[in-house]
DSSP file (Angstrom, degrees, kcal/mol; ACC not computed):
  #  RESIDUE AA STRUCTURE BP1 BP2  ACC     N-H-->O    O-->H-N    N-H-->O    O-->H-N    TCO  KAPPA ALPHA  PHI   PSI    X-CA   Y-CA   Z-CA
    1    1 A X    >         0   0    0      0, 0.0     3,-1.7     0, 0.0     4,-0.3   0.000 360.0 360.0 360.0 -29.0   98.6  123.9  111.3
    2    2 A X  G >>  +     0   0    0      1,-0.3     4,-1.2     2,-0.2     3,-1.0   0.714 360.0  67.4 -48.0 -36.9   96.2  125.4  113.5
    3    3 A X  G 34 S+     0   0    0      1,-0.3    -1,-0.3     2,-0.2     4,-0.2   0.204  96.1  62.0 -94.7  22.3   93.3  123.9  112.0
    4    4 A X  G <> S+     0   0    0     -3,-1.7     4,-2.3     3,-0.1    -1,-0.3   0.407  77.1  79.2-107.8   3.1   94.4  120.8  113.2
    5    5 A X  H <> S+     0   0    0     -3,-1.0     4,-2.3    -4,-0.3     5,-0.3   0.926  82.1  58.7 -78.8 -47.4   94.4  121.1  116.2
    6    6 A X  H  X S+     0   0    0     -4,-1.2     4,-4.8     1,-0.2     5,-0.3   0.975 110.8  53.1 -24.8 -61.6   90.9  120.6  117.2
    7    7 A X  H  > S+     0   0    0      2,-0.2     4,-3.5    -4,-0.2     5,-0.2   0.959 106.7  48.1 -36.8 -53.6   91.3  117.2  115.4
    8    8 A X  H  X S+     0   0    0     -4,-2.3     4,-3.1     1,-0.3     5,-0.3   0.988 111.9  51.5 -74.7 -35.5   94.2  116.1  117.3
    9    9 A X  H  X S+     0   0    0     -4,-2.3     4,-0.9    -5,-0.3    -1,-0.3   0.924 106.7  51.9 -67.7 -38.6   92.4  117.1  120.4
   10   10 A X  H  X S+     0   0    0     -4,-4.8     4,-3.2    -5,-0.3     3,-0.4   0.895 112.7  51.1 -26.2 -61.1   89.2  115.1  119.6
   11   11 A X  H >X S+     0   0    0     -4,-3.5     4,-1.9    -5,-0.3     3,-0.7   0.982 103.3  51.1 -61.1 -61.2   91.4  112.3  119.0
   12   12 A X  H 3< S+     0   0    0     -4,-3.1     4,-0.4     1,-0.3    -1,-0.2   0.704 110.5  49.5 -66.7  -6.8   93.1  112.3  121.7
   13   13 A X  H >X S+     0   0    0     -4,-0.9     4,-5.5    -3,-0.4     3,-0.6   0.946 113.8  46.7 -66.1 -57.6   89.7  112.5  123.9
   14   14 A X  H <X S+     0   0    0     -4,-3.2     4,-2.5    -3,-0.7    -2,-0.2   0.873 109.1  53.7 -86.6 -28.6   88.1  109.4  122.0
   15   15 A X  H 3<>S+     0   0    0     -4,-1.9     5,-1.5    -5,-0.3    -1,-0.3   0.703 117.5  40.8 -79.7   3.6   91.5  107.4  122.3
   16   16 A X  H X45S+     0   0    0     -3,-0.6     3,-2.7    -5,-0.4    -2,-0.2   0.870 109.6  53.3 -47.0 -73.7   91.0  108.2  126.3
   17   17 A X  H 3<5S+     0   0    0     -4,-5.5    -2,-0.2     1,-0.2    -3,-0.2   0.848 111.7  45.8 -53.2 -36.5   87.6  107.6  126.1
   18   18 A X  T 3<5S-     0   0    0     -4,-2.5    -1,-0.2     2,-0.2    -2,-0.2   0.429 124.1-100.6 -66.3   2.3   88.8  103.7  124.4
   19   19 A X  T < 5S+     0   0    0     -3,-2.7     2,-0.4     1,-0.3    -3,-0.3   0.963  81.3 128.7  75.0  45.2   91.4  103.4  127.2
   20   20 A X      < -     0   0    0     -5,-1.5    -1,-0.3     1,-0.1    -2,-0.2  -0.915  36.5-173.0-152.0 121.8   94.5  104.4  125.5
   21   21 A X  S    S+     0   0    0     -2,-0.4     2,-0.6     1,-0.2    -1,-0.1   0.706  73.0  32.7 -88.3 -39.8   96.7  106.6  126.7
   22   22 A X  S    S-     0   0    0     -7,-0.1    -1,-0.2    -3,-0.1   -10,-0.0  -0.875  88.8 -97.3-142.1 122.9   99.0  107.0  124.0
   23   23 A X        -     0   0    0     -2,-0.6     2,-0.4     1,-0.1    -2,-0.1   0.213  24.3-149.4 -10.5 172.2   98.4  106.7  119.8
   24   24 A X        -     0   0    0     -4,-0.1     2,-0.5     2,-0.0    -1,-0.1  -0.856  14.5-173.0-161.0 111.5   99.1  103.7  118.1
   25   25 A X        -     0   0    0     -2,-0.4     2,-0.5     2,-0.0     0, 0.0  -0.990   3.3-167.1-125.7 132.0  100.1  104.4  114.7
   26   26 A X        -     0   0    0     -2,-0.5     2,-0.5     2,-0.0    -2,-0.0  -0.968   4.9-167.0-104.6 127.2  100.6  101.3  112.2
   27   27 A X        -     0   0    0     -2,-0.5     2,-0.4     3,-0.0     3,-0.0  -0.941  31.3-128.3-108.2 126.2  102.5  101.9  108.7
   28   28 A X  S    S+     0   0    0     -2,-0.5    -2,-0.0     1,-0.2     0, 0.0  -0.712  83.7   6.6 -74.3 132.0  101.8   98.7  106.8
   29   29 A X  S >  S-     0   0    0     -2,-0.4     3,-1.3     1,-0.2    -1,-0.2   0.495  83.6-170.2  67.6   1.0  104.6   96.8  105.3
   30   30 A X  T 3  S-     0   0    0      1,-0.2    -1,-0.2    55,-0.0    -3,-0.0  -0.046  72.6  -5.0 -21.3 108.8  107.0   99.2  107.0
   31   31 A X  T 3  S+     0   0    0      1,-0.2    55,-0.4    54,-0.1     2,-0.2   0.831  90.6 159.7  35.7  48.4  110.9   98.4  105.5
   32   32 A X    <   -     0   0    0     -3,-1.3     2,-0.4    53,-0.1    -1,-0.2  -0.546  37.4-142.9 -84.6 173.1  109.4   95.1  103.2
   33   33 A X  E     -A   84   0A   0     51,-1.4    51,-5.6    -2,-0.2     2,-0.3  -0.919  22.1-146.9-137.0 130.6  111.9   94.5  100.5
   34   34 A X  E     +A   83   0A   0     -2,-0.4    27,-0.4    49,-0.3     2,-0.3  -0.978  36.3 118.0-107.4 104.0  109.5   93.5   97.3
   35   35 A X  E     -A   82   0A   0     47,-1.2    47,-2.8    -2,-0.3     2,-0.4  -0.912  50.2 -80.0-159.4-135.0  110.5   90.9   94.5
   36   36 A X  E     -AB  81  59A   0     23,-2.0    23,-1.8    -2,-0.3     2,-0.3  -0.834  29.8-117.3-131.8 144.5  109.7   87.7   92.7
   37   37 A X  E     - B   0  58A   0     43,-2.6    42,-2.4    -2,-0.4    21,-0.2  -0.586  28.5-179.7 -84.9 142.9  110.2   84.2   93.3
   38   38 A X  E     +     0   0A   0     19,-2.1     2,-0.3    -2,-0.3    20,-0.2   0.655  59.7  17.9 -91.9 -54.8  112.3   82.6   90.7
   39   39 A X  E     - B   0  57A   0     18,-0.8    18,-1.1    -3,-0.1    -1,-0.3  -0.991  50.7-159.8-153.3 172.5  112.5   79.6   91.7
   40   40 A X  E     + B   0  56A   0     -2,-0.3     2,-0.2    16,-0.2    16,-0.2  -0.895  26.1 150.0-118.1 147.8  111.2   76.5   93.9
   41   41 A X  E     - B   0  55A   0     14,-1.5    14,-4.4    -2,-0.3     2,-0.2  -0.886  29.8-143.9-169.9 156.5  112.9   73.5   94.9
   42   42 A X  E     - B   0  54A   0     -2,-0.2     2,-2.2    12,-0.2    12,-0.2  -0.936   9.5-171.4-126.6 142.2  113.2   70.8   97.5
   43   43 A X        -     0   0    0     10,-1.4     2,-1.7    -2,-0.2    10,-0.1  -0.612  28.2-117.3-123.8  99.8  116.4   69.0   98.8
   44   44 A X        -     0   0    0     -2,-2.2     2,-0.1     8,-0.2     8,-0.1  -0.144  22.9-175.2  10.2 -16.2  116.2   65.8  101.3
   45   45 A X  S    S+     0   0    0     -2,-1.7     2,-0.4     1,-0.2     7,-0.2   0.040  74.5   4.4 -74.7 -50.2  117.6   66.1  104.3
   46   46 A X  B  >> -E   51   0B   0      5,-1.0     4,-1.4    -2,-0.1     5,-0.7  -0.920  60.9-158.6-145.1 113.7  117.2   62.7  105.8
   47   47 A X  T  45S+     0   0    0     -2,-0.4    -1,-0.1     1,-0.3    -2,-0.1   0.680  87.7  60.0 -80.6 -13.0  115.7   60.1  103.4
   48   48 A X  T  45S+     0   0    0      1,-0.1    -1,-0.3     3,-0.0    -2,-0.0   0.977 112.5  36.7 -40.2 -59.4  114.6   57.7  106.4
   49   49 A X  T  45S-     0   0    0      1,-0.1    -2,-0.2     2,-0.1    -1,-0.1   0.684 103.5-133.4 -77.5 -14.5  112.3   60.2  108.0
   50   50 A X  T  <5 +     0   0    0     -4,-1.4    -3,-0.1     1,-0.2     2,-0.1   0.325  56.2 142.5  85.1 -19.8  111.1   61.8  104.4
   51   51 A X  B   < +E   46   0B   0     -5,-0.7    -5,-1.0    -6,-0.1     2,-0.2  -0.323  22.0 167.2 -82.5 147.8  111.6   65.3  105.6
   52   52 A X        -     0   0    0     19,-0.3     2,-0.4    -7,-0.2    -8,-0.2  -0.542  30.4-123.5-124.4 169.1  113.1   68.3  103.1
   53   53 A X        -     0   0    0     -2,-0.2   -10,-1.4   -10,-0.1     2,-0.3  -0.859  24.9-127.8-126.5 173.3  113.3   71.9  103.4
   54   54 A X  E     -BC  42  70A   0     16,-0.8    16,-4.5    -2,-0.4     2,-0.5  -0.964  23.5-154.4-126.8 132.4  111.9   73.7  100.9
   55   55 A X  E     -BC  41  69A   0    -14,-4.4   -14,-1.5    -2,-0.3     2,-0.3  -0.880   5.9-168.8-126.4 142.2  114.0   76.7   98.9
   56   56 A X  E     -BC  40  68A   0     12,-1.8    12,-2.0    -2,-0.5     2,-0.3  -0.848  13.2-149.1-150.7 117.0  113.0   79.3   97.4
   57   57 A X  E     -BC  39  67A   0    -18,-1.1   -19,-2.1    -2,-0.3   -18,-0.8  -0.538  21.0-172.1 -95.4 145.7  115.0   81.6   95.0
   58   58 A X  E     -BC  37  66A   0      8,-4.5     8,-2.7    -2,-0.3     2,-0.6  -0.961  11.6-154.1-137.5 127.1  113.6   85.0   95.4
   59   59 A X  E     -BC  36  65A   0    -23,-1.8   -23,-2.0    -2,-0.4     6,-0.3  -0.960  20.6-139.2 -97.6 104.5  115.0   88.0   92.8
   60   60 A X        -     0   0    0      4,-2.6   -24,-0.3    -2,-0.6     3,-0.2   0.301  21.6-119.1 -48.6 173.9  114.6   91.8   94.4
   61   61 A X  S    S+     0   0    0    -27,-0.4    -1,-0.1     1,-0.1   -26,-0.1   0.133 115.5  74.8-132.9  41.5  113.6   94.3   92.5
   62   62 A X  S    S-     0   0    0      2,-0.1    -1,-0.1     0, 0.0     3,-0.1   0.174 120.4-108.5 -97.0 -12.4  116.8   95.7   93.3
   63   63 A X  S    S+     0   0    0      1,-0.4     2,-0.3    -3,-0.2    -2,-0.1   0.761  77.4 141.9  96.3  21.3  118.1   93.0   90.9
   64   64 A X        -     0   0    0      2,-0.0    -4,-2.6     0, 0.0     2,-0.7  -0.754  45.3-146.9-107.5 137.7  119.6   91.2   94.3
   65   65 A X  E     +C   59   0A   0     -6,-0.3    -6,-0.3    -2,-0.3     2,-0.2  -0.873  26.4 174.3-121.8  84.8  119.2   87.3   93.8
   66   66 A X  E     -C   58   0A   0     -8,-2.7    -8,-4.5    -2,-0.7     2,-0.4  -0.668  20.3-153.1-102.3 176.7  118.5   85.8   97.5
   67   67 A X  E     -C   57   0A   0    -10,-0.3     2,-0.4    -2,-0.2   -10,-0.2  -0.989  10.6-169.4-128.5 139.3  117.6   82.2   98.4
   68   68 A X  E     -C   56   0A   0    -12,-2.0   -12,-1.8    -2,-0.4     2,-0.4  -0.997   8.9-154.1-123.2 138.8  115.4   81.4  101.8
   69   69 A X  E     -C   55   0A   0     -2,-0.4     2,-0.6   -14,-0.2   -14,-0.2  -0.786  12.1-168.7-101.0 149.8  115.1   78.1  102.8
   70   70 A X  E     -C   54   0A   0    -16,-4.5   -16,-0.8    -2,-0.4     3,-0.1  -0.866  32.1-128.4-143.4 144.2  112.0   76.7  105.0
   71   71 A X  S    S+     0   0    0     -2,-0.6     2,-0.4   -18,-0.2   -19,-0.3   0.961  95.9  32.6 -52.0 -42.3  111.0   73.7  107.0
   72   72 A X  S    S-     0   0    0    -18,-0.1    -1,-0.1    -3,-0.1   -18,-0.1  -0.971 101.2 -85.5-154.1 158.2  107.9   73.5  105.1
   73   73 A X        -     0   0    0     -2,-0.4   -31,-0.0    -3,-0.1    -2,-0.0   0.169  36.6-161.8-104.9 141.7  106.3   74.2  101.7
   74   74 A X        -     0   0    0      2,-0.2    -1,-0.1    -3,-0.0    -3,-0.0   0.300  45.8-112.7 -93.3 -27.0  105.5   78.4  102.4
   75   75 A X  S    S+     0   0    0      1,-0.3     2,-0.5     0, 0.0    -2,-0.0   0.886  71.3 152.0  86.0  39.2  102.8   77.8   99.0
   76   76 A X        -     0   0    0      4,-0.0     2,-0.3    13,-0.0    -1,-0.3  -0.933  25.9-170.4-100.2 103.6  105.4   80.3   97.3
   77   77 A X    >   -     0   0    0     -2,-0.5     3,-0.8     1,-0.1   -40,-0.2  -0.762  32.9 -90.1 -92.4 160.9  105.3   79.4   93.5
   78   78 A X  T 3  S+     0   0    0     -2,-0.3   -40,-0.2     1,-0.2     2,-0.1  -0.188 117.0  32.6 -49.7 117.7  107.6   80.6   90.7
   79   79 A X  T 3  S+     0   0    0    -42,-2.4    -1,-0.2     1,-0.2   -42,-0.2  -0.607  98.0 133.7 125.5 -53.4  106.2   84.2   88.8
   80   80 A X    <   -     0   0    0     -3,-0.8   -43,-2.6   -44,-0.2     2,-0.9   0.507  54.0-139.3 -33.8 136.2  104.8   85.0   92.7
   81   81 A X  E     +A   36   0A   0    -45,-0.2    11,-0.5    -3,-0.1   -45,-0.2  -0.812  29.5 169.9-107.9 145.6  105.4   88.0   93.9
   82   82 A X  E     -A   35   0A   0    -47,-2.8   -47,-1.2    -2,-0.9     2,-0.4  -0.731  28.4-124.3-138.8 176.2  106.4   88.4   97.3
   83   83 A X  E     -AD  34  90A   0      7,-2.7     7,-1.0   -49,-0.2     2,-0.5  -0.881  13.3-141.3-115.6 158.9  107.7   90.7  100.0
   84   84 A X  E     +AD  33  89A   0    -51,-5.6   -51,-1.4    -2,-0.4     2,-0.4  -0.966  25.5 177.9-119.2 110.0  110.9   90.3  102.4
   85   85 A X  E >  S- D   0  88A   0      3,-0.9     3,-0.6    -2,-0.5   -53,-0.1  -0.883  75.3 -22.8-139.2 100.2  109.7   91.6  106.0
   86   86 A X  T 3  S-     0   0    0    -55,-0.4     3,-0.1    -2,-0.4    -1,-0.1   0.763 125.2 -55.4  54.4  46.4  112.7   91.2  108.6
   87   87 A X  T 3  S+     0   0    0      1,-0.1     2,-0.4   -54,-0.0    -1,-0.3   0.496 116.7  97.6  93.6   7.2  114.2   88.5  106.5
   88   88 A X  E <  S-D   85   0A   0     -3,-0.6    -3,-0.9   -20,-0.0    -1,-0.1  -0.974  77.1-106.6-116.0 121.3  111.3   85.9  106.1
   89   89 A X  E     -D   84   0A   0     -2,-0.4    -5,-0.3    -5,-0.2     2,-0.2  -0.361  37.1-174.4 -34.0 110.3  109.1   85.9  102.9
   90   90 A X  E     -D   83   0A   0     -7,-1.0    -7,-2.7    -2,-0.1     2,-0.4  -0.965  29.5-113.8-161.4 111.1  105.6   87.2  102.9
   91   91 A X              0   0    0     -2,-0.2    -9,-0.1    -9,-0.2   -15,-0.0  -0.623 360.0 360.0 -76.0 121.8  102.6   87.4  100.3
   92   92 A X              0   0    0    -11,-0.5    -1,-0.2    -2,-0.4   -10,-0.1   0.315 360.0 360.0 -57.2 360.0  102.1   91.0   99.8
């Protein structure tokens, strides 16, 4: 453990020297939920205006079957695999 401390202290000089006082650590995809869309569909809402939402049924690969619905086409087709990152759908 020792021999990291030089390191950490270098970093912490050159994020000084950038104006940052305190790390910034990013974990990518941090608590996505991963699985595959299933299906696509779209359902009417009001056939004056044209407008629809767009559904999409999304299988976990926890074996959990959710559906999200969206105001407009997300470009999510059926095989795709996708991620779930604080409850809206995401190409991984």
């Amino acid at each position: 453990m020792s021999k990291l401390l030089p390191f950490a202290l270098a970093a912490a000089a050159w994020l000084s020297a950038c104006g940052s006082s305190q790390p910034q650590l990013r974990v990518a995809n941090r608590g996505a939920t991963y699985g595959t869309v299933s299906r696509v569909g779209t359902e009417a809402e009001n056939s004056s205006r044209g407008s629809a939402t767009y559904q999409y049924a999304v299988q976990l690969d926890s074996g959990e079957l959710l559906n999200f619905t969206y105001a407009s086409d997300q470009g999510f087709r059926a095989g795709q695999r996708v991620m779930m990152v604080d409850g809206k759908l995401q190409q991984p």
